[in-house]
C-alpha positions as CSV (number, residue, x, y, z in Angstrom):
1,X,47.5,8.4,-25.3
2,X,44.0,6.5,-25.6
3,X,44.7,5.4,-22.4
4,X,45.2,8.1,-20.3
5,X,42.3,10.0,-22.2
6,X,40.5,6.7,-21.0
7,X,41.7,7.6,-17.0
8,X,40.6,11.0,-17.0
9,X,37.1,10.3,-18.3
10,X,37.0,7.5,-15.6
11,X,37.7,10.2,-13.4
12,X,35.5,12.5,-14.5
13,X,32.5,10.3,-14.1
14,X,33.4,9.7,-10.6
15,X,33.8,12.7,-9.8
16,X,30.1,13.7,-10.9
17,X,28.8,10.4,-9.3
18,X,30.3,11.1,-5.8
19,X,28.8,14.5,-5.7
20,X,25.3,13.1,-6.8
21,X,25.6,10.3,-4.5
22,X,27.1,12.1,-1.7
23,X,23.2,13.4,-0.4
24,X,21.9,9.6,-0.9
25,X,25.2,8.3,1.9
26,X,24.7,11.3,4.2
27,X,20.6,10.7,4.1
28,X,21.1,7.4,5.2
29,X,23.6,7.7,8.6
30,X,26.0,5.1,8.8
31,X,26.3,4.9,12.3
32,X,22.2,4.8,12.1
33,X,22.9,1.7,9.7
34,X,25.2,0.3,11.8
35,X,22.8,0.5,14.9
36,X,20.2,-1.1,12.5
37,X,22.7,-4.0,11.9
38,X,23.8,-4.4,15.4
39,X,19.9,-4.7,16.1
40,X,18.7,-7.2,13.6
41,X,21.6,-9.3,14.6
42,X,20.9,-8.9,18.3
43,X,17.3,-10.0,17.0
44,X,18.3,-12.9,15.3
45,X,20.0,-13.9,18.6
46,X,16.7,-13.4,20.8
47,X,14.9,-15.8,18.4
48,X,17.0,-18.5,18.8
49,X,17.4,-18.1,22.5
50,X,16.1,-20.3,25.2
51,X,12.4,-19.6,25.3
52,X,12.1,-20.1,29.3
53,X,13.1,-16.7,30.6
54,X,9.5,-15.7,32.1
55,X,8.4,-13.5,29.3
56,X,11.6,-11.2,29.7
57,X,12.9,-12.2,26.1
58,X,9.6,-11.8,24.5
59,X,9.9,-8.0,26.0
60,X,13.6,-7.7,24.6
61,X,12.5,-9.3,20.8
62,X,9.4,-6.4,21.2
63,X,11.9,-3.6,22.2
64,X,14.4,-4.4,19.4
65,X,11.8,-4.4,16.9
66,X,10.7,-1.1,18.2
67,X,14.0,0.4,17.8
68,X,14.2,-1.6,14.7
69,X,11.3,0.4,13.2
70,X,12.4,3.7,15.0
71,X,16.0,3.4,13.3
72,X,14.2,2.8,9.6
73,X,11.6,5.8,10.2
74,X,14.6,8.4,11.4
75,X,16.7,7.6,8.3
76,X,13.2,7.6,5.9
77,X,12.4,10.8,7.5
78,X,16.0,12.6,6.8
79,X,16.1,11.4,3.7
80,X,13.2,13.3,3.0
81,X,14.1,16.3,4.7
């Protein structure tokens, strides 16, 4: 009887927590998270790329930091709207 008593309390508090959570996961995008993750990594493969490719890689590591920072400004701002 303690048990299930136990259960529905567990239940209860997740209940509450999902709907106070809920505006925290929606603020934040997932598909904006996953482009953010598909960027760094596509960073991390630019750094360690050949170096010789006449300034054209240089461009690409600048452009992914750029959408880097856009990505991390769009969720900052709609978390705050």
């Amino acid at each position: 009887m303690h048990y299930t008593r136990f259960i529905h309390s567990l239940l209860a508090i997740a209940a509450v927590a999902t709907v106070f959570c809920a505006p925290v996961a929606n603020a934040d995008q997932p598909k904006m998270r996953d482009a953010l993750a598909d960027l760094e990594a596509a960073r991390v493969k630019l750094q360690h790329a050949d170096h010789d490719k006449g300034g054209h890689r240089e461009r690409a590591l600048e452009l992914v930091n750029n959408a880097i920072a856009q990505i991390k400004e769009g969720m900052r701002y709609d978390r705050h709207h």
